[in-house]
N, C-alpha and C positions, 0 to 999 in steps of 0.2 A: 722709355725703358719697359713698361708694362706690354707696349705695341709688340715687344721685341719677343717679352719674354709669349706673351699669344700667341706670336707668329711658332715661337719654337716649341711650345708644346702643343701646338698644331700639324707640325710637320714631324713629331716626336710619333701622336696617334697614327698619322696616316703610313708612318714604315712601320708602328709594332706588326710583326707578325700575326694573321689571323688563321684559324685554322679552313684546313681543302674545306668548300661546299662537298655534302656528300656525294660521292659516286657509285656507278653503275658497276661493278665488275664484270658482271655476265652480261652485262648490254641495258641500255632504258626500259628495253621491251621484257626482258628477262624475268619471269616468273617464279619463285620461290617454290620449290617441291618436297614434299616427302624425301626425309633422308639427306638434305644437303646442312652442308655444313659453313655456317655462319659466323662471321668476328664482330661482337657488337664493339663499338668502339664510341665513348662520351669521353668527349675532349676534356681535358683537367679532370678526369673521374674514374681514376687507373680500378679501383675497386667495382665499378661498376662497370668495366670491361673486359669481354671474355669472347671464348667463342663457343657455340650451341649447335646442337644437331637439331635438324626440324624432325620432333618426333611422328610414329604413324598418324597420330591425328589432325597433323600438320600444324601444330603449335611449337613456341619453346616457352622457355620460364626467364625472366628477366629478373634482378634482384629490384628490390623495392615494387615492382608492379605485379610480376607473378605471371602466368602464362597469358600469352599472346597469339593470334594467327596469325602466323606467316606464311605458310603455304597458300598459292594464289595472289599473293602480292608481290612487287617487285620492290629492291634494294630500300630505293627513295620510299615509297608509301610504308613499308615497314619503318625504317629510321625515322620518321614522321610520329605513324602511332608510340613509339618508342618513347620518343622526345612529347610526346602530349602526357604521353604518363609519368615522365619522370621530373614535370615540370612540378608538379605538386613540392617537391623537394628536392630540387638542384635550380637553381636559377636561370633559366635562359640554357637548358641542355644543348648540347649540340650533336647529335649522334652519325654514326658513319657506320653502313652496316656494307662490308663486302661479303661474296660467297666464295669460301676457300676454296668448295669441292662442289662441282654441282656432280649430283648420286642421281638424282632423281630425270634425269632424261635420258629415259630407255624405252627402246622398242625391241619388237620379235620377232627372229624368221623364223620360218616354217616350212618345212617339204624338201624338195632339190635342189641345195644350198651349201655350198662348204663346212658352214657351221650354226647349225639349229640353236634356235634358244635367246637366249637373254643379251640387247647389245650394247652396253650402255653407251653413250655417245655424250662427249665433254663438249658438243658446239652443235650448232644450230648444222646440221646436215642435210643434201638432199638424199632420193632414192636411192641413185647410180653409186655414189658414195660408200652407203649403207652397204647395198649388196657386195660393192669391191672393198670394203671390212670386214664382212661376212664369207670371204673365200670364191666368190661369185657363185656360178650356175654350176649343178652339175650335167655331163654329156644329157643325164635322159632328163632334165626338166622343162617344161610347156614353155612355151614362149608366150603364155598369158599369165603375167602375174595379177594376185589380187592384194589390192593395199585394204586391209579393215580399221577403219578408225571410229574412236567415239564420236559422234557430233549432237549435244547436246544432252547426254544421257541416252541417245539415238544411234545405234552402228547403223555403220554405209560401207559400202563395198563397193568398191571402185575397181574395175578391168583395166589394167593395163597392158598393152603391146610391148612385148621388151624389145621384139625387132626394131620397132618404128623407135620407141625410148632410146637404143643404142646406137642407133643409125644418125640420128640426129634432125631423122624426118619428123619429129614430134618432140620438138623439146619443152613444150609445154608438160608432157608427162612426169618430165624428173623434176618433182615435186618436190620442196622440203617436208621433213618428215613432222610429228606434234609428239611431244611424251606420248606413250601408252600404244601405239599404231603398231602394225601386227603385220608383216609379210608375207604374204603364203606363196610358197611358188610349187605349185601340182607335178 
């Protein structure tokens, strides 16, 4: 009888429901930016779950722990630090951090362009993309575009060919794009 009742509250544990491991919304690789908008979610911990804007300084505020960096981290490595600070007082937390709104990946054309200025972009984009959401080319612009990007607190400026880009003879050029990169087309 005792065999019995083991075996079934053996096989009782292994169906309870456990909650999702945390996931990735915007991807594994997906970066946390200025401006995006967060659902912190602690399983069994309705009060201590909400959702957060990452403010300019690329922080939010969490109840019980108080402000955190998030900006530069992805889903999992935030839900982690989350879950080490909130372990002081919840037991074994279990946190799940999705991004509702990603705000913060944007880039900018420049020059001979359907539409100058600010673009924000919801997914990981390449060039060619970029500029056929941007209205493409207009008649009088160069067919050498320049990509500016930061690289390391360092700008680079990269020439690229839009002919050879378009043609398909270079497709190494359509590049995907990084937050903050800067379009110019002369």
């Amino acid at each position: 009888m005792r065999a019995l009742l083991l075996a079934a509250t053996c096989w009782l544990l292994a169906a309870a429901p456990r909650p999702a491991p945390p996931q990735d919304a915007a991807g594994a690789d997906y970066l946390i930016g200025v401006e995006d908008v967060l659902s912190v979610s602690v399983w069994k911990e309705p009060e201590l779950s909400k959702n957060v804007n990452v403010r300019p300084d690329g922080k939010i505020t969490v109840p019980l722990i108080g402000d955190l960096q998030a900006a530069g981290k992805t889903p999992t490595q935030l839900a982690a630090s989350i879950g080490e600070g909130l372990a002081r007082f919840v037991g074994e937390p279990i946190v799940t951090i999705t991004v509702e709104q990603i705000n913060s990946f944007k880039v900018y054309m420049i020059g001979e362009i359907g539409k100058q200025g600010e673009l924000p972009l919801k997914r990981r984009m390449r060039l060619l993309q970029a500029i056929a959401m941007a209205g493409g080319l207009s008649p009088y612009a160069s067919k050498n575009i320049v990509l500016v990007r930061d690289e390391g607190g360092r700008e680079v400026r990269t020439e690229i060919d839009y002919r050879k880009l378009l043609s398909g003879e270079r497709p190494d050029l359509n590049i995907y794009l990084k937050p903050g990169d800067t379009i110019i087309v002369p």
